[in-house]
C-alpha positions in Angstrom: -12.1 -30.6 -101.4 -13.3 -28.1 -99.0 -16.2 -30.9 -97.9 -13.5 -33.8 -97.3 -11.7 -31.6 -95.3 -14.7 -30.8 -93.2 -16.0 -34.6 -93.2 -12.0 -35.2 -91.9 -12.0 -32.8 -89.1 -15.6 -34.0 -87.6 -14.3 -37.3 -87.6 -11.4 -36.2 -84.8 -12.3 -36.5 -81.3 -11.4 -33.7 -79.1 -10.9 -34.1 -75.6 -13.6 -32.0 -73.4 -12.3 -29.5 -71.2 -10.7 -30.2 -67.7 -12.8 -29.4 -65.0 -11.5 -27.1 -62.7 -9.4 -28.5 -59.9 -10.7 -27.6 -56.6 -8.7 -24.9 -54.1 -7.2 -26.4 -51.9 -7.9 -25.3 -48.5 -6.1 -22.7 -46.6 -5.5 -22.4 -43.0 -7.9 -19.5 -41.5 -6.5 -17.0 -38.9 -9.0 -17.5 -36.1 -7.5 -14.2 -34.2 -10.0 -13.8 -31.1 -13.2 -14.7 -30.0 -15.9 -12.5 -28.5 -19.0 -13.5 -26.4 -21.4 -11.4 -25.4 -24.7 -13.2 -23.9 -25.9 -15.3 -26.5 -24.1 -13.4 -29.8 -20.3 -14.2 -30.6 -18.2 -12.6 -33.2 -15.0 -14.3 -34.6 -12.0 -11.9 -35.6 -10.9 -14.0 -38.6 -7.7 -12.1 -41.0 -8.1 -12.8 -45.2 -4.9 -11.4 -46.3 -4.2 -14.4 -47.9 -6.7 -13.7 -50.3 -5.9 -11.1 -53.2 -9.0 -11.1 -55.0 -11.9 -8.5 -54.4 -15.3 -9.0 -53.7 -17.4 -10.0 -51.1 -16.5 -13.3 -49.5 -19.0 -16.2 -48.2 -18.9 -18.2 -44.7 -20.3 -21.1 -43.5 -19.9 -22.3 -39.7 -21.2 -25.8 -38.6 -21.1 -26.8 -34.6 -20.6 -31.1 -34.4 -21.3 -30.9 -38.3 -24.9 -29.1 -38.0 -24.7 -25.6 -39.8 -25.3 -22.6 -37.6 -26.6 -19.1 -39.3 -24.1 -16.6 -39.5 -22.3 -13.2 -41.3 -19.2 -12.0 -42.1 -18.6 -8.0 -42.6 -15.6 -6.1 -42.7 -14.1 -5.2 -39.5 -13.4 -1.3 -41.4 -17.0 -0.5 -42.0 -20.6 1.2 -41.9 -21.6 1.0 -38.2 -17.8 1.7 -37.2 -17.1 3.3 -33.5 -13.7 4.4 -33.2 -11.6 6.0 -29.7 -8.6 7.2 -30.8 -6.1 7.1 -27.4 -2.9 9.5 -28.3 -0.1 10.2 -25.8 0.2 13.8 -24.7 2.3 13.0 -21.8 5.1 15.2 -21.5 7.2 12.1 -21.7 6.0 11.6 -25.3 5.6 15.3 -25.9 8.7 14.9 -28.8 6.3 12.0 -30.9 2.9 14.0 -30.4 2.8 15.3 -33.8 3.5 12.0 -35.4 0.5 11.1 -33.0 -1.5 13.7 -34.5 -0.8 13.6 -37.8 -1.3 9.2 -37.5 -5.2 9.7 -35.9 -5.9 12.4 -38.2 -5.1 10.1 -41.5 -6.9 7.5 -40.1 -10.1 9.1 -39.4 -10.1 10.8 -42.7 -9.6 7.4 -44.2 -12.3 5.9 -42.5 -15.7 5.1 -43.6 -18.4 8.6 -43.5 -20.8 7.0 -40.8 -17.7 6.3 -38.5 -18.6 7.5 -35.2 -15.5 8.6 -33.2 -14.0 9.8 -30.0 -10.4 11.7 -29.2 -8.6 10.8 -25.6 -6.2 12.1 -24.2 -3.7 9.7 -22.1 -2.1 12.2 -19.7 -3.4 12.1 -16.4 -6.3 12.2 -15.6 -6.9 11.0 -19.1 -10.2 12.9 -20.8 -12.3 12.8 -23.8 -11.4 16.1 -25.7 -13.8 15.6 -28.6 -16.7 13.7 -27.8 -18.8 11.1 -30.2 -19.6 12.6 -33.4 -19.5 11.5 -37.0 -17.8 13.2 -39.4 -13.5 14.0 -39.3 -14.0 17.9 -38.8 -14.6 17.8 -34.5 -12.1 15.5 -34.2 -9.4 17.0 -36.6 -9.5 19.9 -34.9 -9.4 18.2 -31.5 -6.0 16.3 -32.5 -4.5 19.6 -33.5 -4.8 21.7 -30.4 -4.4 18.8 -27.7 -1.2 19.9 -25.8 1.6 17.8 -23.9 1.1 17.8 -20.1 1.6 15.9 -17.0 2.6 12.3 -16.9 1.4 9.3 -18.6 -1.8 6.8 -17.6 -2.2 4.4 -20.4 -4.5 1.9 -18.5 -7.0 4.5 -17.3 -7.1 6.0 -20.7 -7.8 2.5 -22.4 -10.7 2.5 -19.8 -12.2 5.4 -20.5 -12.0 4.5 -24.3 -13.7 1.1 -23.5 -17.0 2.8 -22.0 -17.1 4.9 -25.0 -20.1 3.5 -27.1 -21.9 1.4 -25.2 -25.0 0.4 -27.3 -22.7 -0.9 -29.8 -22.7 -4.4 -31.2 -20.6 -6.7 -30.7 -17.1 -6.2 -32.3 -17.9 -2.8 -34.1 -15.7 -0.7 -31.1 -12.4 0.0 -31.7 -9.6 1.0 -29.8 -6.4 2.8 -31.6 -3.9 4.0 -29.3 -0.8 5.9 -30.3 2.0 5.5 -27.7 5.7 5.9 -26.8 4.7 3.9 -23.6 6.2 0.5 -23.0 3.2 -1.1 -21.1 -0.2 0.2 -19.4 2.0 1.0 -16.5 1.7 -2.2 -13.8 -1.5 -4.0 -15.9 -0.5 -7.6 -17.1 -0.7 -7.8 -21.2 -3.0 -11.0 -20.7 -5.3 -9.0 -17.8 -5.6 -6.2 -19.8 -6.5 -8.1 -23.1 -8.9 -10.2 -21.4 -10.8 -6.6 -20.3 -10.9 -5.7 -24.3 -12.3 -9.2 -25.1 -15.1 -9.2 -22.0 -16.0 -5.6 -23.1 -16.3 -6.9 -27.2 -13.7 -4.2 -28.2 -10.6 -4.6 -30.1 -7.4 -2.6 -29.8 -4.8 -1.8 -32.1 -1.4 0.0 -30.7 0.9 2.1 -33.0 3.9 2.3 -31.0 7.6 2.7 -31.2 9.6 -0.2 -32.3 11.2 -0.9 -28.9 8.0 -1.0 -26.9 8.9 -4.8 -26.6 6.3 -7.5 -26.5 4.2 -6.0 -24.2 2.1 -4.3 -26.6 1.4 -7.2 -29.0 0.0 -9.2 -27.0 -2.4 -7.3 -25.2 -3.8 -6.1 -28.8 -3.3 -9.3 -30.7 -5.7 -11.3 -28.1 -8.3 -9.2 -29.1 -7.9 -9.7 -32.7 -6.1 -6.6 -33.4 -2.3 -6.0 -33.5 0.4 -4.1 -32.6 2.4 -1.8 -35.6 5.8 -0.7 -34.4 6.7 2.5 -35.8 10.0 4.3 -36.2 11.3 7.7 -35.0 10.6 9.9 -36.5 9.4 8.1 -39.4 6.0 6.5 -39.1 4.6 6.2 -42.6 5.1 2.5 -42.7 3.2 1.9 -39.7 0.1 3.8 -40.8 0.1 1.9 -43.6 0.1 -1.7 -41.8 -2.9 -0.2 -39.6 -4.9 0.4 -43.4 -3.3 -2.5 -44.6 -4.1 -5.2 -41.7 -7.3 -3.4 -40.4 -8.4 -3.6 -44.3 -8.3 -7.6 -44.2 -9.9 -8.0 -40.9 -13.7 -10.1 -40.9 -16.2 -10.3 -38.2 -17.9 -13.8 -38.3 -21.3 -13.5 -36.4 -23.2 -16.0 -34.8 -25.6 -17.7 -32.1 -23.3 -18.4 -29.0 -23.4 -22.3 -28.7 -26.0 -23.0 -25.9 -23.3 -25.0 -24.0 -20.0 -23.2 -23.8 -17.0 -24.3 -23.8 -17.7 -25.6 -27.8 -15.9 -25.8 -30.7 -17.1 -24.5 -34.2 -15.9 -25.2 -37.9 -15.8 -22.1 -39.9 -14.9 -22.1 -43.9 -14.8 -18.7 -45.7 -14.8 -18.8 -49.5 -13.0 -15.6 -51.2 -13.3 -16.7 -55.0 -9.4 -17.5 -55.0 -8.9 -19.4 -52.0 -11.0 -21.6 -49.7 -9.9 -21.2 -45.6 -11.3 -23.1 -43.2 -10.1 -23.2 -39.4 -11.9 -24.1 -36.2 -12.6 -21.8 -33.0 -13.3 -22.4 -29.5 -16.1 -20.4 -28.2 -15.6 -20.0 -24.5 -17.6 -18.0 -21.8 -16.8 -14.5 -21.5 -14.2 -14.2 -18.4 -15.8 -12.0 -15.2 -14.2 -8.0 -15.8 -11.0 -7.8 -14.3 -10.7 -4.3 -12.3 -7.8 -1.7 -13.8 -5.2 -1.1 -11.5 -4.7 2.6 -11.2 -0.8 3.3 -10.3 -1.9 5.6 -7.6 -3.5 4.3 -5.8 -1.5 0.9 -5.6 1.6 3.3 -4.4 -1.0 5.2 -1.7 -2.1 1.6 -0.4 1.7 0.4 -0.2 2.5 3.3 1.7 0.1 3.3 4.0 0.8 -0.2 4.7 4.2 0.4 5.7 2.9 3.6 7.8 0.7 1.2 9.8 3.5 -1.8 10.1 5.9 1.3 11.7 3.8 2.5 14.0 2.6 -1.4 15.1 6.6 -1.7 15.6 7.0 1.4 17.5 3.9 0.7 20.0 5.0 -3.0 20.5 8.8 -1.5 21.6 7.1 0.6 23.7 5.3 -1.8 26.0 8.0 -3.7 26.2 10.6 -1.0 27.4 7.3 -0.6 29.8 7.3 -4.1 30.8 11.3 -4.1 31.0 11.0 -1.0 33.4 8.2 -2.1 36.0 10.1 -5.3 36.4 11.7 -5.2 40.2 15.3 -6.4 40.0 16.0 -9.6 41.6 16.8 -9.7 45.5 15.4 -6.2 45.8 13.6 -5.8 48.9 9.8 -5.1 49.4 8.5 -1.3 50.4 8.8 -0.3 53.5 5.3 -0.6 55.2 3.8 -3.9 52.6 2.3 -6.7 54.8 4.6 -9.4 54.6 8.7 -10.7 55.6 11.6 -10.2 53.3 12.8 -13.5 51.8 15.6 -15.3 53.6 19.2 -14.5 52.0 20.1 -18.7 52.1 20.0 -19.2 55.5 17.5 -21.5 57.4 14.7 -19.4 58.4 15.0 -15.4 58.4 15.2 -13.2 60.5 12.4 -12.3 61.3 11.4 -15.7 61.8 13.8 -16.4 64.4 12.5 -13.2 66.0 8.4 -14.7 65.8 10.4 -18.0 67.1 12.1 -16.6 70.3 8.5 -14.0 70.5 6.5 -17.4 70.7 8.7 -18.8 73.3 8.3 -16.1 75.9 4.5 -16.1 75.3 4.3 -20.2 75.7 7.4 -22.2 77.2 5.6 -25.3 76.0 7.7 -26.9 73.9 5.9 -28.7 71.0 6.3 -32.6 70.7 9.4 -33.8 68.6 7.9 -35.4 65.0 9.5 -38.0 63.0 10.5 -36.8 59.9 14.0 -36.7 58.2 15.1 -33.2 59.7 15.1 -31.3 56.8 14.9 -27.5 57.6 12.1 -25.6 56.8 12.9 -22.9 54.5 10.9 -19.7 53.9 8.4 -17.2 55.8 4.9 -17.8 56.0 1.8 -15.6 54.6 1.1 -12.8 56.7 -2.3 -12.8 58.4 -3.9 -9.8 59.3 -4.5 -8.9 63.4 -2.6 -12.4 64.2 0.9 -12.8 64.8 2.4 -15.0 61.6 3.3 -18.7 62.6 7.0 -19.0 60.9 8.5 -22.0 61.7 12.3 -21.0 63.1 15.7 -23.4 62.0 14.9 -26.6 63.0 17.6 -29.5 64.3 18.3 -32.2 62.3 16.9 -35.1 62.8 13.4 -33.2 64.1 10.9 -31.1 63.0 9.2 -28.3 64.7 5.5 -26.6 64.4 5.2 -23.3 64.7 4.2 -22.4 68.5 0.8 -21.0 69.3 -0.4 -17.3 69.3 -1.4 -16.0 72.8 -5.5 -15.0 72.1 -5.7 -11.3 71.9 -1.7 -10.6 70.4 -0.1 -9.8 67.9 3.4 -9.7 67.2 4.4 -7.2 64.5 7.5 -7.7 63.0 9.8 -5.2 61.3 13.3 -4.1 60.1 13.4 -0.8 61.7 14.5 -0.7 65.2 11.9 0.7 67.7 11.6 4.3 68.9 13.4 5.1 71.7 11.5 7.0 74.4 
């Protein structure tokens, strides 16, 4: 019985297993890209993958595969600057601050190098490079508050912290109650993270505004909003989000811009996405706050005093100006204009002077009769020729100078003997 049974369940066919259906592919965060001469590392986010392990990429440029890595962003080789407000504007938070760095430099990987600054101006480095949470722990707990804030010279300073390392290890984590860097542009200040190869993260109050996301976010990092004076939740998005964070190395493409296929392979999902790799931006210069006001003001110094010299020389002008009709100094060569009558008086004087001198009477001339207005130049040693009224219908010539006179003319009577 037992062998019929046997023979019977031999002769069944049974199906063979289903093959496993392939993952369908998921969209890959692409967050930032960051050149640096001829390496370039890809901020790419897996939180859409749940399992652990250690993920695989592949990256192909116009379908040729190009060599490349992919290591946590939160890793061996780590450089951390860790920017907290000690403005006496933010003085109520700065514990919060404290207490924030301090849990994330203990939860940080051993070989974490790491920096404490100081945003208060002038910003300063109050626990310099060192691995190991002890230096800076006890830096973070004796910082005070003081003077006012200076959040973009402070982000500069933390960006020349580290300077030998590679690209994408340096990161920036600032902890503010500021609502921007103080007059730099989210996009300008973002694009001076990405040129240096250094990501920033914020942690900031919830009504910071946009501001703050998206500097950090086009960098690759983010921006957690935090609440007052609870701000648990937003250390845990920085473990959470800075946990899921890749860096994909490779070549930079020889000609840039270019445009790269990457596919990452976590064991549950399969994410594929495609990044362009663009030449790194020239360094765009920090605005420092005060000196922008000392320029301002000393352009509107140098516009008042331009205002005040130009109103001087013309209330000059205005003044030196002689007033119409006024008659020239006593003692200047030369007659006083006629007062709208045919010929002056002293040219009726040089007229009759003439004709006692020379009772030749100059020929008539055609002409239309028209009176000679005006005084002629004075000439020096000579008596003037000024042509007196002149009848209508003629005109006259002046009549001639006896050799060796002169006839002076002038207003004031002469001096009695």
């Amino acid at each position: 019985m037992l062998a019929v049974l046997l023979t019977a369940l031999t002769a069944i066919p049974w199906a063979a297993p289903a093959a496993a259906a392939p993952a369908v592919p998921v969209a890959l965060p692409i967050t930032a890209s960051l050149v640096r001469g001829d390496r370039t590392a890809l901020v790419v986010d897996l939180s859409a993958s749940t399992r652990p392990g250690k993920p695989s990429v592949t990256v192909t440029r116009d379908g040729v595969p190009q060599p490349a890595n992919l290591i946590p962003l939160v890793s061996d080789g780590l450089a951390v600057a860790l920017v907290v407000d000690t403005s006496v504007a933010g003085a109520a938070t700065l514990p919060a601050w404290q207490s924030a760095a301090a849990r994330f430099i203990l939860e940080a990987p051993p070989t974490t190098q790491a920096v404490v600054i100081a945003d208060s101006s002038p910003p300063a480095v109050i626990a310099g490079p060192q691995r190991g949470p002890t230096g800076t722990l006890r830096a973070l707990t004796s910082v005070p508050a003081r003077g006012a804030r200076d959040t973009a010279a402070a982000l500069t300073l933390a960006m020349r912290q580290f300077p030998a390392m590679a690209l994408g290890r340096r990161l920036v984590v600032l902890y503010t109650t500021g609502m921007d860097a103080h007059g730099e542009d989210a996009g300008a200040l973002a694009a001076r993270f990405r040129q240096s190869g250094t990501i920033l993260v914020v942690v900031g109050t919830a009504s910071t505004g946009p501001y703050w996301s998206t500097a950090a976010g086009e960098t690759g990092g983010f921006f957690a909003p935090a609440g007052d004076p609870v701000v648990v939740p937003a250390l845990d998005q920085v473990s959470t989000v800075l946990g899921s964070r890749y860096l994909v190395e490779l070549p930079t493409p020889p000609t840039l811009p270019a445009r790269v296929s990457v596919r990452v392979d976590t064991g549950d999902l399969t994410l594929t996405g495609d990044a362009i790799v663009a030449a790194a931006a020239p360094p765009v210069p920090a605005r420092n706050p005060a000196l922008t006001r000392t320029a301002v003001i000393l352009w509107i110094a140098v516009a008042g005093v331009a205002v005040l010299i130009a109103a001087a020389a013309y209330l000059r002008r205005r003044r030196s100006r002689p007033a119409r009709g006024s008659r020239p100094a006593h003692g200047v060569r030369g007659s006083r204009p006629a007062r709208g009558v045919r010929g002056s008086r002293s040219a009726r004087g040089a007229g009759a002077s003439g004709a006692a001198h020379d009772d030749t009477s100059a020929p008539p001339l055609v002409g239309t009769g028209s009176p000679v207005v005006g005084t002629a130049p004075p000439v020096v040693g000579t008596a003037s020729p000024v042509v007196g009224p002149v009848a209508r219908g003629h005109a006259a010539v002046a009549p001639p100078v006896v050799r060796g006179r002169a006839t002076v003319h002038s207003d004031q009577p002469p001096d009695q003997p």
